[in-house]
C-alpha positions as semicolon CSV with decimal commas, in nm:
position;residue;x (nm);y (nm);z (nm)
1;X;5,317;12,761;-1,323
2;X;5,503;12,788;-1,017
3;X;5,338;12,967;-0,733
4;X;5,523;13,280;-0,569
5;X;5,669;13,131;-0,269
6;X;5,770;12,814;-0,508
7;X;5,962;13,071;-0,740
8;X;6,139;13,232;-0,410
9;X;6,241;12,865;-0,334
10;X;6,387;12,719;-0,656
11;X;6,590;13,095;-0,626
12;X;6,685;13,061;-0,295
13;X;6,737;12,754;-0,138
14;X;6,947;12,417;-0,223
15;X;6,757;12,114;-0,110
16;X;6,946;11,782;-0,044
17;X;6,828;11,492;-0,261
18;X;6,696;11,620;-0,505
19;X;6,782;11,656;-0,931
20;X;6,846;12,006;-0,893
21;X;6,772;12,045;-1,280
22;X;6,442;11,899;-1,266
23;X;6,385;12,049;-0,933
24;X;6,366;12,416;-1,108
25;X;6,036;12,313;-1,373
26;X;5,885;12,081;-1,053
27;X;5,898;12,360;-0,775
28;X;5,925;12,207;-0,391
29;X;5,583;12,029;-0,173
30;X;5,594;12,380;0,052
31;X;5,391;12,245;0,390
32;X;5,272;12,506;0,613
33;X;5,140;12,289;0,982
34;X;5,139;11,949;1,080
35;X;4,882;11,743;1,355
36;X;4,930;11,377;1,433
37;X;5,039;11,190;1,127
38;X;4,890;11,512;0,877
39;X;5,096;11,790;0,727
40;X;4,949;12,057;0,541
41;X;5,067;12,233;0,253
42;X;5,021;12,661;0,238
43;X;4,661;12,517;-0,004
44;X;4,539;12,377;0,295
45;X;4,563;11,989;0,152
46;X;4,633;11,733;0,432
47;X;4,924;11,442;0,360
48;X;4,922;11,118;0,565
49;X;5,332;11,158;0,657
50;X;5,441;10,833;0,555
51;X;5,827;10,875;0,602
52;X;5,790;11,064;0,988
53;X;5,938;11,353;0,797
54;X;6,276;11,200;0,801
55;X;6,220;10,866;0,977
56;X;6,235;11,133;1,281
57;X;5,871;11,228;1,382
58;X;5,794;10,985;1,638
59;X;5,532;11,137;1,853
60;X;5,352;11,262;1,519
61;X;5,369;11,667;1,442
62;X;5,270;11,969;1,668
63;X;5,286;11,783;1,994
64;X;5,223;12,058;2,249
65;X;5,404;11,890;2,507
66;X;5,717;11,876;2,293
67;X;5,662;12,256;2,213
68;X;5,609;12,389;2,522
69;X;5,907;12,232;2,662
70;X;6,124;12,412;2,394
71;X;5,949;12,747;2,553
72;X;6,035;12,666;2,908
73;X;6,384;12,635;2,840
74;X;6,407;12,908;2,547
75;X;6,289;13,126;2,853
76;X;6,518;13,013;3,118
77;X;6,862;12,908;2,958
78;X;6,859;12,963;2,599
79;X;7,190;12,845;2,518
80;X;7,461;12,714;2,699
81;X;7,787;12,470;2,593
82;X;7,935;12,149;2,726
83;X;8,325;12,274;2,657
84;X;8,539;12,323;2,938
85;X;8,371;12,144;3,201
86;X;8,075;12,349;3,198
87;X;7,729;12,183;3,197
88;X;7,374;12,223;3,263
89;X;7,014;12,048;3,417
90;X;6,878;11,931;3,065
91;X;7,212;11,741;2,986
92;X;7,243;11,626;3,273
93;X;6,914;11,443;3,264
94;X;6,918;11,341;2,950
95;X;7,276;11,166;2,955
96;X;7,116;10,980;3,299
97;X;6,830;10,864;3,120
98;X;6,977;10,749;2,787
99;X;7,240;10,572;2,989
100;X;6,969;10,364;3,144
101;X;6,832;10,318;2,824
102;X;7,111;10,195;2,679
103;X;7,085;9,804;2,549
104;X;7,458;9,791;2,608
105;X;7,703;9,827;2,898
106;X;7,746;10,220;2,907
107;X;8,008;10,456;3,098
108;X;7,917;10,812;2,948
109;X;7,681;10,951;2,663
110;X;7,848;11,220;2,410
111;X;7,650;11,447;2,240
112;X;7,649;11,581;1,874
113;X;7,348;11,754;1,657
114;X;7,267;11,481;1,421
115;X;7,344;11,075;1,295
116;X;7,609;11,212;1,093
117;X;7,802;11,378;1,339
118;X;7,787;11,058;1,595
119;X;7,907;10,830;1,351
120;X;8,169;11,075;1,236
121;X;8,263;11,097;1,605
122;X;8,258;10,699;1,635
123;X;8,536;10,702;1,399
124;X;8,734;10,968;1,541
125;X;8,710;10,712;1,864
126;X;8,792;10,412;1,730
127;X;9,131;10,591;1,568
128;X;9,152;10,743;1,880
129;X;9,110;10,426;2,129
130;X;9,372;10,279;1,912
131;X;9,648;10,523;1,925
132;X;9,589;10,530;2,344
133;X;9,620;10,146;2,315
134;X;9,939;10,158;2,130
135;X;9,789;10,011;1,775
136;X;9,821;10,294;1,537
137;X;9,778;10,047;1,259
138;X;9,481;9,988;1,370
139;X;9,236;10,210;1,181
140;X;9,028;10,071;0,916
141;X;8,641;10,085;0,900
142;X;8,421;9,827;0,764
143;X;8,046;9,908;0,621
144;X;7,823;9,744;0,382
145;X;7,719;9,798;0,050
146;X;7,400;10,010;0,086
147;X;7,444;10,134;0,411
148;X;7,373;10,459;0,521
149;X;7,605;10,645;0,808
150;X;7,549;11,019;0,700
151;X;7,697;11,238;0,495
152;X;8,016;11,452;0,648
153;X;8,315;11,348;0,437
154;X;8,414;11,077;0,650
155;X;8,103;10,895;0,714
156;X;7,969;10,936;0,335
157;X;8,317;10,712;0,316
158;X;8,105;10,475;0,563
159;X;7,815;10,510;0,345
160;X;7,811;10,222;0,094
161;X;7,559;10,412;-0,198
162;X;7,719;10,533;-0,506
163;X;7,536;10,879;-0,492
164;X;7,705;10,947;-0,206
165;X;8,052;10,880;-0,353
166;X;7,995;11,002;-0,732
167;X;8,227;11,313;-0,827
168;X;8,292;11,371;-0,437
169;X;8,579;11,201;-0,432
170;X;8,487;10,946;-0,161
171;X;8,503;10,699;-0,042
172;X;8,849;10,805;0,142
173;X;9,096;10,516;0,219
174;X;9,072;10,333;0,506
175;X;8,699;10,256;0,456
176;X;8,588;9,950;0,340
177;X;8,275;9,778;0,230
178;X;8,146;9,399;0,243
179;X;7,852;9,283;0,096
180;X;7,477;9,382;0,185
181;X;7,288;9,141;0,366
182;X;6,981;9,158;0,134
183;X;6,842;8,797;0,051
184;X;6,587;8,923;-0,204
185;X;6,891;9,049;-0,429
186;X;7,193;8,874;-0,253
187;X;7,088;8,546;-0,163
188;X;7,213;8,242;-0,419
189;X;6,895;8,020;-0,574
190;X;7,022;7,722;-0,412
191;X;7,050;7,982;-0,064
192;X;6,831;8,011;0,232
193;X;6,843;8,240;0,466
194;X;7,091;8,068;0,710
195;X;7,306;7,960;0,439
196;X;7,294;8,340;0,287
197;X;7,421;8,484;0,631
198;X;7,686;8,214;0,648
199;X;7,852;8,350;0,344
200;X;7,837;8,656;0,438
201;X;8,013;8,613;0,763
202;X;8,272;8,440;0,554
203;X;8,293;8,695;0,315
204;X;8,359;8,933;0,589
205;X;8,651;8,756;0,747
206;X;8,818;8,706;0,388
207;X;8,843;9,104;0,414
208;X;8,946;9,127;0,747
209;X;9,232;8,845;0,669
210;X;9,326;9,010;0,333
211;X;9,347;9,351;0,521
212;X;9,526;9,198;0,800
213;X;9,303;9,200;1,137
214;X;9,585;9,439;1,282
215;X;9,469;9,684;1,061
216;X;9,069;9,687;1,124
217;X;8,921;9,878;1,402
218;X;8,540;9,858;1,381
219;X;8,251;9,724;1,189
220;X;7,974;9,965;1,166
221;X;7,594;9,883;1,050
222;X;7,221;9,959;1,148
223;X;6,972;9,704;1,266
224;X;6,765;9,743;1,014
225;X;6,923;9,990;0,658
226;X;6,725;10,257;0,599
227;X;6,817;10,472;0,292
228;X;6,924;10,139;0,140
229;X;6,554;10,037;0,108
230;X;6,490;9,906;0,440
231;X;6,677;9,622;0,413
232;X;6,624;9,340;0,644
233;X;6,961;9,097;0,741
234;X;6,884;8,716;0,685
235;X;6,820;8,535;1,002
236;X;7,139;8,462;1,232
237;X;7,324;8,711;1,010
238;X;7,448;8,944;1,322
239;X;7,547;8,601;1,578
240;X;7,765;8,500;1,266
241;X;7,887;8,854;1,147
242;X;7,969;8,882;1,545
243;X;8,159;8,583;1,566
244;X;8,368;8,713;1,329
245;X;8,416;9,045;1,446
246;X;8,490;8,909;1,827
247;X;8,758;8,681;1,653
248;X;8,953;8,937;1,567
249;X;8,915;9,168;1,838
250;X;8,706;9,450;1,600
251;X;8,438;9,652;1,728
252;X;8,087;9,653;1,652
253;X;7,896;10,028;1,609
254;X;7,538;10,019;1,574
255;X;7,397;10,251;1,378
256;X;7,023;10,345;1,591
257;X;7,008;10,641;1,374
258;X;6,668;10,560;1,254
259;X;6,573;10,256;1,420
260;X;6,640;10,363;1,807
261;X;6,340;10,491;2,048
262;X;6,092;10,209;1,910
263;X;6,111;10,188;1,546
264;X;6,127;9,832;1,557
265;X;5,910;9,804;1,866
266;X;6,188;9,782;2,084
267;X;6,377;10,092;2,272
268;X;6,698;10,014;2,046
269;X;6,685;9,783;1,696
270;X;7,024;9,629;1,831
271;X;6,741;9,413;2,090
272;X;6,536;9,341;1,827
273;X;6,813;9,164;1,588
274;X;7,020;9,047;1,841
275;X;7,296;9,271;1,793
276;X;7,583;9,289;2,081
277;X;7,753;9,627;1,981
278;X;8,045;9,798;2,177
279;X;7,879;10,104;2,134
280;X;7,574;10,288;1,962
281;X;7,489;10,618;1,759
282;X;7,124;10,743;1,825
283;X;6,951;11,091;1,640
284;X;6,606;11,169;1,514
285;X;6,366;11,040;1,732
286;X;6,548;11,091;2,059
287;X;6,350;11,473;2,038
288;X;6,135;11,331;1,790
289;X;6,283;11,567;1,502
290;X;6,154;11,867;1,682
291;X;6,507;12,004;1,748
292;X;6,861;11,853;1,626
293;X;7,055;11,600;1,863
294;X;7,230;11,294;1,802
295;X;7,503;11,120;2,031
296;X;7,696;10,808;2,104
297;X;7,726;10,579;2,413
298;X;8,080;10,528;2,553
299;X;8,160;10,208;2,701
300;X;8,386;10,165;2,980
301;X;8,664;10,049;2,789
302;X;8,649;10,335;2,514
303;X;8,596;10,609;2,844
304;X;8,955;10,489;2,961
305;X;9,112;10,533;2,678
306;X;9,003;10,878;2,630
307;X;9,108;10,959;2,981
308;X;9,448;10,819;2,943
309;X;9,474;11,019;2,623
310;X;9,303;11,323;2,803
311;X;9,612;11,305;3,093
312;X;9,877;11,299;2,774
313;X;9,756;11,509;2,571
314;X;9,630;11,754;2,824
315;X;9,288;11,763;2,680
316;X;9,021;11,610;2,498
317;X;9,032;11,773;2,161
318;X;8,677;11,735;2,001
319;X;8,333;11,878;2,061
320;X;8,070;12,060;1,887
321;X;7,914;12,411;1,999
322;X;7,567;12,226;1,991
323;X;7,601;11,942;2,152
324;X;7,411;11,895;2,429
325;X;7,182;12,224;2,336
326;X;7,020;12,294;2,645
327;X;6,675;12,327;2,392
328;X;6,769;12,051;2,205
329;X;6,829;11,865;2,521
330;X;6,486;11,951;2,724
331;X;6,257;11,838;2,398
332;X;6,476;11,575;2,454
333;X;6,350;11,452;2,826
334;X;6,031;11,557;2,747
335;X;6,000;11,370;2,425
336;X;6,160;11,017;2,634
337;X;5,941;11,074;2,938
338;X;5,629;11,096;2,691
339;X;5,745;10,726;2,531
340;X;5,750;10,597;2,864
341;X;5,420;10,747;3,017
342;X;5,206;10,660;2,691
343;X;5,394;10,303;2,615
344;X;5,497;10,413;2,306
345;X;5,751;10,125;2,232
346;X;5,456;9,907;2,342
347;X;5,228;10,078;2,139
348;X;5,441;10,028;1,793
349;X;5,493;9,700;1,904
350;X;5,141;9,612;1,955
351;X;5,067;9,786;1,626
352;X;5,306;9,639;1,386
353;X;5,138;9,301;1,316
354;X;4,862;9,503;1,169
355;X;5,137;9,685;0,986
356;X;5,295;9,424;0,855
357;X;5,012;9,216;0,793
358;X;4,880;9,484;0,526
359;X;5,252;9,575;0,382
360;X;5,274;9,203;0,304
361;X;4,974;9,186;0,131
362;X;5,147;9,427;-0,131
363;X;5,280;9,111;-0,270
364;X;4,963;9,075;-0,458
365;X;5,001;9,366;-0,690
366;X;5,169;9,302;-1,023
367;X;5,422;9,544;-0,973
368;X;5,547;9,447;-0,599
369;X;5,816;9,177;-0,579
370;X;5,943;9,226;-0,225
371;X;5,742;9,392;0,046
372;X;5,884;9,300;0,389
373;X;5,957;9,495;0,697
374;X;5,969;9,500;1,108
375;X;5,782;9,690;1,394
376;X;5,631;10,036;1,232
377;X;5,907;10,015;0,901
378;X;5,906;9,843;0,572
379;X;6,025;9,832;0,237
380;X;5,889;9,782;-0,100
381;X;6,040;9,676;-0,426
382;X;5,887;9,750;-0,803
383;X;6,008;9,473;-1,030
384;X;5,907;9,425;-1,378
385;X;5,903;9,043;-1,366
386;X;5,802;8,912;-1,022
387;X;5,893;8,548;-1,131
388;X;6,267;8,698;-1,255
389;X;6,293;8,959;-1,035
390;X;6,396;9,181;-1,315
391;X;6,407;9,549;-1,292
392;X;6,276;9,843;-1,484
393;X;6,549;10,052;-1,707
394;X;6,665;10,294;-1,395
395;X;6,605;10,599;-1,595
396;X;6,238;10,529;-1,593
397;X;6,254;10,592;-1,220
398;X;5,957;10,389;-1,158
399;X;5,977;10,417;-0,807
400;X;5,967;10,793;-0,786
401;X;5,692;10,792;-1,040
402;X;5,532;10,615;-0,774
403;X;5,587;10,884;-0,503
404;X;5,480;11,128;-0,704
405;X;5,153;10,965;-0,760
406;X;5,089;10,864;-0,375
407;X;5,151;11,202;-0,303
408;X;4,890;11,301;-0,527
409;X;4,642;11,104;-0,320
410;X;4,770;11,245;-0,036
411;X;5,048;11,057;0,116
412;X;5,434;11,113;0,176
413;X;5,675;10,836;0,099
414;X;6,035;10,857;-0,018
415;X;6,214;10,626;-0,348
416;X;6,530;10,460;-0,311
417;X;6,759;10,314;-0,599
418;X;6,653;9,984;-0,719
419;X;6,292;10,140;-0,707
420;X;6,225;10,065;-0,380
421;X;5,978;10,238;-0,144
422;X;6,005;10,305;0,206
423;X;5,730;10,328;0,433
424;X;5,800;10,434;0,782
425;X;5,538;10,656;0,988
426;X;5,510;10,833;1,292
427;X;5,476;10,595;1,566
428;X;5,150;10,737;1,735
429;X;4,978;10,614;1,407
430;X;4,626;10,458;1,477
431;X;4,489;10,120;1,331
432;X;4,289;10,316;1,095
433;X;4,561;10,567;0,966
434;X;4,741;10,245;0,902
435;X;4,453;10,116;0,695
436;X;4,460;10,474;0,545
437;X;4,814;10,497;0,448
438;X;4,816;10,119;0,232
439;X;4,480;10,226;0,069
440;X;4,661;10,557;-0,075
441;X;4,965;10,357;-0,149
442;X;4,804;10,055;-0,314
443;X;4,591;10,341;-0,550
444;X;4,960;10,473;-0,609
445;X;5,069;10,161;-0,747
446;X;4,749;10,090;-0,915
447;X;4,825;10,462;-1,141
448;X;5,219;10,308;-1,128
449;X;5,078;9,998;-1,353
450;X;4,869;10,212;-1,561
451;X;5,151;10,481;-1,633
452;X;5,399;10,246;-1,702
453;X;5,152;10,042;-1,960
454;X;5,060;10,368;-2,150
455;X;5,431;10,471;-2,172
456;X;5,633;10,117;-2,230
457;X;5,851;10,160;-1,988
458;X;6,147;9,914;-2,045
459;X;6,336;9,628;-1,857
460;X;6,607;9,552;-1,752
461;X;6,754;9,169;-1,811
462;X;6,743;8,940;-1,560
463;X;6,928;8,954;-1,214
């Protein structure tokens, strides 16, 4: 029986991800506060957040700091736009502080309100840059299978996961998709990891030569995929893929969506696996998902382009009304001078052996057949045969089974195709929240075995 303010919800609102069929028996999680790594729902029950909300919640929930700074400005310059050569303080700062930031050589930052709307703007520049450079042909985008890049019509193109594409009509043309580097799933028998990443750099200049190099502007991936299962590349996989892509003069995006501001316990994930990008799209936990903002660094050759287009064309013809939100902006500084004063890149760092340590040790259980991860993320897979590797029948959604069941002991995590789990908390989490957080998750799976014994859940054959 669904509660009032449940029944007002299934009547009301849509809610992304989510069966909308079964949604309407279920009834939403409704959470009232949240403190540290807790949120509470309107019962009062406390949930360690596993998933940082959206991979966003950096600094934890309710951080005053972050609050008060959204009053300060609210009171003094509630809203104010970046069109026409107008501007204001908190952009200001923030663009000379993410600049310096930046892992890359960078001329300008350009705001948006979310990871979507960067990456859709990275393509816009690429097709853009092209045109000013005379290559018109020029245009393609490359992703990779299981990639995530948001979910506007042109970047749920970028976005290599079938639910993102089924009865949309997407991808569009001009997008195209190589393999995911995933050696758990991809990787040959007779394959390690070097030998795995070599094919897949070959792999990916067979495309580029059977599209014609002319043809491709950009390669686009994260660091580390997130709503593909946190998916780690093999090692060397971005020196090769780069070679490649620096071969035939096509530009690398990093997607920092999720993994920029420490993730990985480094400022940017492009540091962490070596990546050399032309330029990067950030979100999330740039205001640590207090307010929306998301941008893009512009690198000196990119800026020029736009200018020379700018004196043609008389203008520069795209913008949004939010970006650079004064608010949005402010949580912004506050939220990047708080990472720097308390050493929270440091702090993740120093933390994620620990982390690791007891996400590896997953391995154990009967059910886990890949649990592997870096800095404060990870991923889990549920296999039915550890030795095999084969999988449980997809419509016995074992995985989300297994969400439900942690959140019944009182932790958040999300489920992925292929059953996998993600596990990716704020990054103020203690040593003994981390303890906390693999307890509830390893009584999860324990009530995962059990369920799927007393209900013979199926396999699938072999991979």
């Amino acid at each position: 029986m669904l509660s009032n303010l449940a029944t007002r919800d299934v009547e009301t609102l849509i809610h992304p991800y989510t069966n909308l069929a079964a949604f309407r028996e279920a009834g939403p999680l409704v959470l009232e506060r949240g403190e540290g790594v807790w949120v509470y729902d309107v019962q009062g029950r406390p949930y360690l957040e596993g998933m940082s909300g959206l991979w966003c919640a950096a600094l934890g929930f309710s951080n005053a700091e972050l609050v008060e700074a959204a009053r300060e400005q609210m009171a003094r310059l509630p809203f104010a736009h970046l069109f026409s050569g107008r501007s204001h303080d908190p952009a200001i700062e923030l663009a000379e502080t993410l600049k310096g930031l930046m892992p890359v050589p960078t001329s300008k930052i350009l705001f948006t309100s979310s990871g979507s709307e960067a990456n859709d703007t990275q393509i816009k520049l690429a097709w853009y840059m092209n045109n000013a450079l005379g290559r018109p042909a020029k245009k393609k985008i490359i992703a990779r299978l299981k990639g995530y890049h948001g979910v506007t019509v042109a970047t749920a193109s970028l976005t290599g996961l079938p639910g993102n594409h089924a009865d949309f009509d997407l991808p569009l043309p001009g997008f195209l998709h190589t393999a995911c580097p995933h050696p758990y799933r991809g990787a040959r028998p007779d394959e390690d990891e070097a030998a795995f990443a070599d094919r897949l750099a070959e792999e990916l200049e067979t495309l580029i030569l059977r599209e014609g190099p002319e043809t491709v502007a950009a390669f686009i991936a994260e660091p580390v995929m997130g709503a593909g299962g946190v998916i780690l590349p093999p090692a060397t996989y971005f020196e090769k893929i780069q070679a490649v892509l620096d071969r035939y003069d096509v530009r690398l995006i990093a997607d920092e969506v999720i993994c920029g501001f420490g993730r990985l316990g480094t400022w940017f994930g492009s540091e962490a696996l070596g990546m050399r990008p032309h330029t990067l799209s950030f979100a999330k936990a740039v205001t640590s998902g207090y307010l929306p903002l998301g941008g893009l660094s512009i690198d000196a050759p990119l800026y020029e382009a736009m200018l020379d287009e700018s004196r043609k064309l008389g203008g520069f013809g795209h913008g949004f009304t939010y970006s650079g939100h004064p608010v949005a902006c402010a949580v912004a500084n506050r939220a990047l001078a708080i990472y720097r004063r308390d050493s929270i890149v440091e702090g993740a760092a120093e933390k994620a052996p620990h982390f690791q340590a007891r996400l590896e040790s997953l391995r154990e259980h009967p059910l886990v057949g890949e649990a592997k991860g870096l800095g404060l993320i990870g991923g889990i897979e549920l296999v039915a045969d550890k030795t095999s590797r084969a999988q449980y029948l997809p419509s016995a959604t074992v995985a989300a089974r297994c969400v439900a069941f942690a959140q019944d002991e009182g932790l958040i995590l999300r489920a992925f195709p292929g059953d996998r789990l993600a596990v990716c908390p704020p990054l103020i989490i203690t040593r003994e929240e981390i303890d906390a957080l693999f307890e509830r998750l390893l009584r999860a799976l324990d009530r995962t075995a059990a369920w799927i014994v007393e209900t013979g859940v199926e396999k699938m054959q072999a991979a």
